[in-house]
C-alpha positions in Angstrom: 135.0 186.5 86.3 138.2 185.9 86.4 141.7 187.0 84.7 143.5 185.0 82.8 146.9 185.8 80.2 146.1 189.7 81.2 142.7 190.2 80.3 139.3 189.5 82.0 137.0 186.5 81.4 133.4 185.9 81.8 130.5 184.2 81.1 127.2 185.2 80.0 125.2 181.9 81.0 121.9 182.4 79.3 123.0 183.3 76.1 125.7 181.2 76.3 128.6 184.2 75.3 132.0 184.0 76.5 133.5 187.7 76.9 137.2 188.9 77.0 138.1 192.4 78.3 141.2 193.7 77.5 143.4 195.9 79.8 142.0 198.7 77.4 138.5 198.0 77.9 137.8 196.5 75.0 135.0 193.8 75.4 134.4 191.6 72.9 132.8 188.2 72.5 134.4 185.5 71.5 132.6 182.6 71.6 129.1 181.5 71.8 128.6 178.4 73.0 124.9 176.3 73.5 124.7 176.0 76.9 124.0 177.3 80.3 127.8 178.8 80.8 128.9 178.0 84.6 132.6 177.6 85.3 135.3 178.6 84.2 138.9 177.4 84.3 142.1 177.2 82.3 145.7 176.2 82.3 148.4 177.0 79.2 146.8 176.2 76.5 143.1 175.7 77.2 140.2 177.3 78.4 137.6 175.0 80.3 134.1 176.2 80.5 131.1 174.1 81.9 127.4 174.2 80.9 124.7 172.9 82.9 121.1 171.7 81.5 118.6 173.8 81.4 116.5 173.6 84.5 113.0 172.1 84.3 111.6 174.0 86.9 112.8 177.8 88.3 114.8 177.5 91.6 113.8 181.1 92.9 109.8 181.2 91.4 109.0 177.3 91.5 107.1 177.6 88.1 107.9 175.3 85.0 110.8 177.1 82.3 108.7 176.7 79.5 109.2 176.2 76.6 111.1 173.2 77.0 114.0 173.8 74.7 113.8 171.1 71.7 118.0 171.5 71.3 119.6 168.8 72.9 122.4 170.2 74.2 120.6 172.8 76.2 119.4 169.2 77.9 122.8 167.9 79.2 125.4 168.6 81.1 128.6 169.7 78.9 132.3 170.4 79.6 133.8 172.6 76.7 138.0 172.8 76.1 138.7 175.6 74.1 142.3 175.8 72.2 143.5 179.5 73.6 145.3 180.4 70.5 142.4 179.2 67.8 139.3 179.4 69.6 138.2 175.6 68.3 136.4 173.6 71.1 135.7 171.0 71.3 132.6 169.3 73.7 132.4 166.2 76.5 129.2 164.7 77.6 128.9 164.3 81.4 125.4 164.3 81.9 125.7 160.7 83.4 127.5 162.8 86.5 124.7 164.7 86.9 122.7 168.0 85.0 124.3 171.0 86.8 127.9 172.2 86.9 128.8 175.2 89.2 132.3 175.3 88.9 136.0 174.0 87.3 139.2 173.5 88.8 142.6 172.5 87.3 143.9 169.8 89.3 147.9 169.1 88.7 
């Protein structure tokens, strides 16, 4: 969770839903995006929000996530940037650096 422009963020990683709370309360979605959500980041005019691939094999049980998910995305490892004031994304590829993403920083 964290704020940004005066509201709250936070990400929903198995469905994939990005939430907003306003300083009223109000929560709403506004985005869902395929992937396992983790990391979340921003600067003026973005927001950045990694995914991670969906793990073969449960950390905490050690038993196969089956089904397997046929939807290729939900395979790699995915960096969103999301326009603030539109809500269009738009979606890099960086499997090659690995499958898992944990977190997103802004660097100057």
């Amino acid at each position: 969770m964290t704020e940004i422009d005066g509201s709250l963020f936070f990400l929903e990683s198995k469905t994939g839903n990005v939430h907003r709370i306003s300083k009223t309360g109000k929560d709403e979605i506004i985005l869902q995006l395929r992937s396992y959500l983790r990391g979340l980041t921003h600067d003026r005019k973005y927001l950045y929000i990694g995914g991670s691939a969906r793990r073969k094999k449960s950390r905490s049980k050690g038993t196969l996530n089956v089904p397997e998910t046929p939807d290729p995305d939900l395979a790699r490892s995915l960096m969103f940037r999301v326009d603030k004031a539109t809500l269009t994304w738009e979606m890099r590829d960086l499997t090659v650096f690995g499958l898992e993403i944990y977190d997103l920083l802004v660097l100057p």
